[in-house]
C-alpha positions in Angstrom: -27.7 101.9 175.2 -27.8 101.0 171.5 -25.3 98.7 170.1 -22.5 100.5 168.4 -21.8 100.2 164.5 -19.0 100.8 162.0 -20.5 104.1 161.6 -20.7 105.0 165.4 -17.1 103.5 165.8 -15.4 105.4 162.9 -17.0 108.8 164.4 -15.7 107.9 167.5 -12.1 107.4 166.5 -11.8 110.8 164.3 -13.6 112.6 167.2 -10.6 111.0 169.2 -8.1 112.4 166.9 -9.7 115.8 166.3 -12.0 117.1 168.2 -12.7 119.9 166.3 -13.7 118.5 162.6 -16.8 120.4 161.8 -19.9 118.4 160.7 -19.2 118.0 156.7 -15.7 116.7 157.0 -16.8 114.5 159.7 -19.5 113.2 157.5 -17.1 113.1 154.6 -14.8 110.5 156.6 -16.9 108.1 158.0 -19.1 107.9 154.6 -22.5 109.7 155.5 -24.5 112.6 154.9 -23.9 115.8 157.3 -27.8 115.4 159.4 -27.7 111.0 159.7 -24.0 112.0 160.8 -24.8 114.7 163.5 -27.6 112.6 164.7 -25.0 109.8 165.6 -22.5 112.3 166.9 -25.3 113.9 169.3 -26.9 110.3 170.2 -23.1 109.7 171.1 -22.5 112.1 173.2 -26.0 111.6 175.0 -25.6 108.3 175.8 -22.1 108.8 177.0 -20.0 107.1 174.7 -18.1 110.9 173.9 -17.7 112.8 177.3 -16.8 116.1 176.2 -13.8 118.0 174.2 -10.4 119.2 175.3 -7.6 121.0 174.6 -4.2 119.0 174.5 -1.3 121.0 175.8 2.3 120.8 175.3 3.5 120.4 179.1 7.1 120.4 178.0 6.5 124.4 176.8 4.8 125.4 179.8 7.6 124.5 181.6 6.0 121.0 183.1 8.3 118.0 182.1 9.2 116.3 185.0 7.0 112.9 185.2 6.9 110.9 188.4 4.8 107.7 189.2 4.0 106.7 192.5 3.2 103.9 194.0 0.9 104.7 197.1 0.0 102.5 200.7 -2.7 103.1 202.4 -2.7 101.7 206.2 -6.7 100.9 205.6 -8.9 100.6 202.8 -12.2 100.8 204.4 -14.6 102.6 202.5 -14.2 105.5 204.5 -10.3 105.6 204.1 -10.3 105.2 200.8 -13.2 108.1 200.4 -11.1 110.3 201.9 -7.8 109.9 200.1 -9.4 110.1 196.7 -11.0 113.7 197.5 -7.4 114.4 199.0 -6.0 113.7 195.9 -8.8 115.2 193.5 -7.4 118.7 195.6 -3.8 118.4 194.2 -3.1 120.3 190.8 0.1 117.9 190.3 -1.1 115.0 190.4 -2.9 114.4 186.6 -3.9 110.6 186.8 -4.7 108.3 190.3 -5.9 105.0 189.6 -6.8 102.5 192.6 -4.9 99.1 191.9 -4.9 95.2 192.8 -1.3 95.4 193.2 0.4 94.8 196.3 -0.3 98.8 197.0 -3.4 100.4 196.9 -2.9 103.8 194.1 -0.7 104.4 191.4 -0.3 108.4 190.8 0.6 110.3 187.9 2.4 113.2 189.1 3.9 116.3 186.9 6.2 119.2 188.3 8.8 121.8 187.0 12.0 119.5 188.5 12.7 117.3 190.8 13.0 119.8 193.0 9.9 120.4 192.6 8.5 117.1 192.9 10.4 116.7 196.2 8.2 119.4 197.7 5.1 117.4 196.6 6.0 114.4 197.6 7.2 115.9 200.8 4.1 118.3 201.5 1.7 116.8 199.8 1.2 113.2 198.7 3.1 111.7 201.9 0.2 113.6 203.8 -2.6 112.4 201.9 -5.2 110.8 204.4 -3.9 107.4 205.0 -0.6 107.0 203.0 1.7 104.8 204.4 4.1 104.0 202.0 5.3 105.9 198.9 7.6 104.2 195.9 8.5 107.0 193.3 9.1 106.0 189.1 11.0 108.9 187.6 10.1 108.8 183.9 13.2 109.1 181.5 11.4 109.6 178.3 7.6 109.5 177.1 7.6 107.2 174.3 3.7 107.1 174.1 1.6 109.5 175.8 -1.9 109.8 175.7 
């Protein structure tokens, strides 16, 4: 992979912050011409560096603000263990983030629901019987201060 420049950087960050900025104003911002600029932008998202576009959705209005982190233990982290629970996890709708720690447990779940009550049920049907979990600690988020 080529080494990245100002130019590649600054298309980078606006991409980041709007996904959908046609060609000219994307130009226009980073200080190039529309084809050197679409080059870059395609090079970047060839090589890897941009992984695709989204949509960013207000949870809160579809009616998903309850926020939960969990803390997960695992009775064995062999390969095979730890295979399994991530394709358990890739299965649930709920859980938006799961990141494998080196922490004194072994994943650290984001988890979004309707309610608590709702979260109880997923916690109850579903994350405690992921393959392998031991151990759940739950982090009920208050208020998002920074998210994303």
């Amino acid at each position: 992979m080529e080494k990245l420049d100002r130019h590649d950087k600054a298309i980078i960050a606006a991409m980041q912050k709007d996904g959908r900025m046609t060609i000219t104003a994307l130009a226009q911002h980073v200080g190039l011409s529309n084809t050197p600029c679409q080059m870059r932008l395609k090079r970047l998202q060839d090589q890897g560096y941009i992984t695709g576009y989204v949509a960013l959705v207000n949870k809160t209005k579809l009616g998903l603000d309850h926020v939960a982190f969990v803390q997960a233990t695992l009775a064995s982290t062999s390969s095979k263990s730890l295979e399994a629970f991530n394709e358990a996890v890739n299965k649930i709708a709920e859980i938006e983030q799961c990141h494998m720690t080196a922490a004194n447990f072994d994943y650290l779940l984001k988890v979004r629901t309707k309610d608590m009550a709702s979260y109880r049920a997923i916690l109850g049907e579903k994350i405690s019987t992921l393959p392998h979990v031991v151990q759940t600690s739950t982090f009920v988020v208050m208020e998002s201060v920074k998210d994303v």
